[in-house]
N, C-alpha and C positions, 0 to 999 in steps of 0.2 A: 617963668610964666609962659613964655615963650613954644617952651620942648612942653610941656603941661595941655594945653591946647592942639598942640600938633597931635599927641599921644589920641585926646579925647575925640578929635575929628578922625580920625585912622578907624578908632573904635565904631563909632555910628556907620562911616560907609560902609563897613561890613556890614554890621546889623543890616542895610539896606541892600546890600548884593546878597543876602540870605532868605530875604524875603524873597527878592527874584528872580532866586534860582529855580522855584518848584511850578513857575512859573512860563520860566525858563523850559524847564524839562516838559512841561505839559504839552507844548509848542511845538516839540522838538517831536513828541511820541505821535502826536496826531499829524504831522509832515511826512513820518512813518509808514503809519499806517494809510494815509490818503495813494503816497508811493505804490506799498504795498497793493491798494485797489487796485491802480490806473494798469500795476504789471498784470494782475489777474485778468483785466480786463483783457488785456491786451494780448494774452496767452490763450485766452475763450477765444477772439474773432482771428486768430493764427491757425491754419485751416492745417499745420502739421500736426498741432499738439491739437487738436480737436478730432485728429483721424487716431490721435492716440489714446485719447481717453475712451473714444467709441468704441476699441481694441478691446480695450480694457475691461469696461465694462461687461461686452459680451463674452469676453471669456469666464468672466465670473458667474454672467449669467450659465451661461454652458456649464459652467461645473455644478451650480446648484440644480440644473436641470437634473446633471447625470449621478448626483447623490441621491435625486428623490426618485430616479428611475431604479436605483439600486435597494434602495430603501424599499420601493414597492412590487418590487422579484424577488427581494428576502420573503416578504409578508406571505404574499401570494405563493412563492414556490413551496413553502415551506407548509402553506393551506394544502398545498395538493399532494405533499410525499406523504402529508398524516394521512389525509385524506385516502388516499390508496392503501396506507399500512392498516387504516381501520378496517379498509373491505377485506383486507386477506385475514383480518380476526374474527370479522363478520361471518365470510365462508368456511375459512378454515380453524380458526380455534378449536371448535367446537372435536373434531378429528382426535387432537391432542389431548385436551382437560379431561374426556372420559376415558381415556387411555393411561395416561397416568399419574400418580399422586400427586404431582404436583406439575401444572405448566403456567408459564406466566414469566415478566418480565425480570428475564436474565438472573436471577437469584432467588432461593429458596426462602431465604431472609424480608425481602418483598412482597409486600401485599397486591393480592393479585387484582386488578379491575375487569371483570371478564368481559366489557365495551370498550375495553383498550388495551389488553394483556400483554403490551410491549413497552420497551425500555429502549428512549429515546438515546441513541448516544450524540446522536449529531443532525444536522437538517434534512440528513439523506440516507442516515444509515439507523435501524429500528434492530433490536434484538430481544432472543426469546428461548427461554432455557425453561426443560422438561425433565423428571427424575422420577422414581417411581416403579419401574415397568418392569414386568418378566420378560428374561431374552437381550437387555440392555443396560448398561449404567445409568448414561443420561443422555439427552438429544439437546442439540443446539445448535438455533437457527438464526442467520441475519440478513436483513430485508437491504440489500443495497442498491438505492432508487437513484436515479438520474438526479444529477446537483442543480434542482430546479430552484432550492433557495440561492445560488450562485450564478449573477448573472452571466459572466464571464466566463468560467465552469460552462455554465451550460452552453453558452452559443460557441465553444469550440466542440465539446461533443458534440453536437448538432452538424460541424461542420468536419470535424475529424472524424477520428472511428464511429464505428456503429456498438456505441453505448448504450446498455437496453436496462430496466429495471429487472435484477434477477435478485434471488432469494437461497441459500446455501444453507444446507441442513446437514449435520457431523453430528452421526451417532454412534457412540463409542463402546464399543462391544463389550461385554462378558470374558477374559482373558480367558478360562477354562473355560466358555460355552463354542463360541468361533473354534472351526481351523483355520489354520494355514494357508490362505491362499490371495489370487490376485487378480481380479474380477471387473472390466470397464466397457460402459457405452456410451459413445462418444458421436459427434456427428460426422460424418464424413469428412467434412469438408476440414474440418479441423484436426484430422486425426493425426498428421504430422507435428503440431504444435503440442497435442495433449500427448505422444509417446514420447517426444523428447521430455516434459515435463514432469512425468510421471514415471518416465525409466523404466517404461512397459517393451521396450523393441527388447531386452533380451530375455524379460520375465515371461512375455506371454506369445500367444498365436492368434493372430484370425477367427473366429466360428463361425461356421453356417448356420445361423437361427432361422428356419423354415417359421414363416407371418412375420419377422419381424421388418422394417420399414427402409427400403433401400437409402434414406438419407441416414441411418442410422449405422454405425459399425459395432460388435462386440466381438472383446479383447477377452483370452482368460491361460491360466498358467496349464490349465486341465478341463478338456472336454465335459466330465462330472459337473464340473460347478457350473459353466454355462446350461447345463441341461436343468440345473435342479433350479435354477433360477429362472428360467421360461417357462412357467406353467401357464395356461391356456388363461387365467385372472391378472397375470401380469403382462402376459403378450398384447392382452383386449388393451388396456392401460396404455401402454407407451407406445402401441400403431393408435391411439386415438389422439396421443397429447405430442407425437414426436416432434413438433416445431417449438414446444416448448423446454426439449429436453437438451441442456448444453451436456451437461456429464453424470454417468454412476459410475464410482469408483469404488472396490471395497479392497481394503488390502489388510495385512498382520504386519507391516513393516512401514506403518506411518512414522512422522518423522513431526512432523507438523503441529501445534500448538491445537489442542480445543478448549474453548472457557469451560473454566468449571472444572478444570484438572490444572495438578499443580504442574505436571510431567505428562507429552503426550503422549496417550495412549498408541497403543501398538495395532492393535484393529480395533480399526474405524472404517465405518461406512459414509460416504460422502455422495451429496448429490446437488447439484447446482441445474435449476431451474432458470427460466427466462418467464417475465411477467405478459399475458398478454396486452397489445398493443394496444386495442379499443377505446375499451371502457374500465370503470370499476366494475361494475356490473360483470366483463368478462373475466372477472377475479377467478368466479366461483369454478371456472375450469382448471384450477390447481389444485383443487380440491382432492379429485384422483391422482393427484402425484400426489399429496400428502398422504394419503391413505396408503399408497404405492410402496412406501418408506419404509411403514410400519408391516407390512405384508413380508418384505424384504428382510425387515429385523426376527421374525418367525421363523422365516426360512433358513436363514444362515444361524439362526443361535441352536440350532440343532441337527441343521447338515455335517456329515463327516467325510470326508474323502476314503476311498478302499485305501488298502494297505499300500497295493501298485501303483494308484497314482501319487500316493505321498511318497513313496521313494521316488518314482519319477519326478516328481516336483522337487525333491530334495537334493536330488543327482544335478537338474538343472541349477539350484540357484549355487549349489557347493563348486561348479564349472564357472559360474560367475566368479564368485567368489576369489579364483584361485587365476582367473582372466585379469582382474583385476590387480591384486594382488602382483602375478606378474609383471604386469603394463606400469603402475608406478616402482617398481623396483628399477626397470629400467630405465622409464624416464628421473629418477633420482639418479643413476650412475649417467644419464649423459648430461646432468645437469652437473656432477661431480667433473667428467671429464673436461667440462667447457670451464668450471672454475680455475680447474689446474693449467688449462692452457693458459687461460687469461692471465693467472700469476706468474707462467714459466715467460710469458713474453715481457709481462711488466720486468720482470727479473733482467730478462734478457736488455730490453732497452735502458734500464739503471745500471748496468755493465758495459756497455759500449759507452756513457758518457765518462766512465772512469779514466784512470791513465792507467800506462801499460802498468807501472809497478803496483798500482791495486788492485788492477784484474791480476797479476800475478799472482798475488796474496789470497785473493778470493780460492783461485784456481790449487792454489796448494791448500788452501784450508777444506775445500770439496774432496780431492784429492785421501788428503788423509781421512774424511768421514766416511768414504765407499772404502778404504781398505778396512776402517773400525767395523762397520757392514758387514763385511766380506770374513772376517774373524771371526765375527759372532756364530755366524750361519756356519762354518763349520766347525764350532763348539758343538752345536744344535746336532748336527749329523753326528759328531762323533758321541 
């Protein structure tokens, strides 16, 4: 009766330490958290952690600043590179579309918008592809404008080079219509930069173009072609627009990719313009270099060289040809000779760490190869 009673008193205190434990723990959580306050508090009037959270903050602030500053130079830059690619379709589309069968954005396959006839590839760069034409394959042009949608982009050009919105036009000749030849005008100031570029210092000369504009230089393989190419309509043209003129380049031994072919063509006419600086409004002076193009693709898809200058032209580049030619033959044998030496010393220093009785052995096993050598070669004579 005794252990009976003990057991059943055992049982109830539990019961009663179960009820106060939740009790218990309630007590316990809210001592916790009262804690928890008093340190928060206490962390707020600690004037360390209070220069830290001000840190904090304002840096976050400054980034969401410099997201919505980026955010609204995409918007806007990107308003103003259209903006300009429309004024050069506004003035100058119109040059193209009645010129040949088809002009419009980059693909034949694409439907043309004539209030937008271009093919956006990116925020800065627009392109524009023509086919159709007597005198030409096709023409292909792209509008490469200052990375105004790019903040970043833009304020180092701004601060670096002198990055201008220009426009490059590759029109890719008639294989049997073009001759042979190699034809460039360049600006002055740049003409060291564009002969190394172009591999015009051993193809071409100097010419005296009598009106054409001293900031202006042309380059050609044959007096003929610079002549047939200054006619008194093309002279007016590029002494009017020369500040906007960076290059005309025409050559038969392009190398270079143009859209719209699988493999580049071999003459091509190339011309790289500069946009003016103003306004849109000053668009409309591109106008005559677009016109300028096509006067050009006239000219040359029916020009011929006499017989004398195509052999003189031929006699030059075959003297290249044969310079070159030379020049890596040579530099391949001293590029051989320095290999050989380089192995005859490795050789050499892997022989000096042997001992004498393996350099011996070497030296007899060389030994007998120059006399097996030496046997053969007068088999040969006899």
């Amino acid at each position: 009766f005794l252990m009976l009673s003990i057991v059943l008193a055992m049982d109830q205190s539990s019961q009663v330490l179960d009820e106060f434990k939740p009790d218990v723990a309630i007590e316990e959580s809210q001592a916790k958290n009262l804690i928890d306050f008093i340190s928060a508090e206490e962390a707020t009037n600690d004037p360390k952690m209070l220069g830290k959270n001000i840190q904090l903050k304002s840096e976050e602030i400054f980034g969401a600043i410099l997201c919505l500053l980026f955010f609204l130079n995409f918007l806007y830059g990107s308003y103003r590179n259209r903006k300009i690619a429309k004024a050069w379709a506004i003035h100058c589309h119109s040059v193209f579309s009645g010129d040949f069968s088809y002009a419009g954005p980059g693909s034949e396959e694409m439907k043309v918008d004539h209030s937008f006839p271009l093919y956006k590839d990116s925020g800065n760069l627009y392109l524009y592809y023509a086919s159709g034409r007597k005198g030409c394959n096709s023409l292909s042009m792209s509008l490469e404008l200052k990375p105004r949608h790019n903040l970043f982009s833009y304020v180092l050009s701004m601060f670096g080079s002198n990055v201008r919105d220009m426009i490059t036009l590759e029109v890719a000749m008639n294989e049997n219509e073009m001759d042979s030849f190699v034809f460039a005008v360049v600006q002055k100031e740049e003409l060291p930069s564009a002969t190394e570029a172009l591999k015009l210092k051993d193809l071409t000369s100097a010419r005296f173009i009598k009106g054409l504009p001293q900031s202006l230089v042309c380059l050609s393989d044959h007096a003929e072609v610079s002549n047939a190419a200054f006619t008194e309509s093309t002279k007016r043209t590029i002494a009017a627009c020369e500040n906007l003129i960076q290059l005309i380049y025409f050559t038969d031994k392009n190398v270079d990719d143009v859209p719209g072919h699988a493999k580049p063509p071999k003459k091509v006419l190339r011309f790289v313009f500069n946009f003016p600086e103003s306004s849109e409004k000053a668009i409309a002076k591109l106008k005559p270099l677009m016109e300028l193009t096509l006067l050009f693709v006239d000219i040359f898809s029916t020009f011929k060289l006499s017989s004398q200058a195509k052999a003189l032209a031929e006699k030059r580049r075959n003297e290249i040809i044969r310079t070159k030619i030379t020049k890596e033959h040579e530099e391949n044998m001293k590029r051989m000779r320095e290999l050989k030496n380089e192995k005859l010393k490795r050789q050499k220093e892997d022989i000096e760490k042997l001992s004498d009785e393996q350099r011996m052995k070497i030296e007899e096993k060389e030994k007998k190869r120059q006399q097996k050598k030496l046997m053969q070669t007068k088999v040969k004579r006899v």
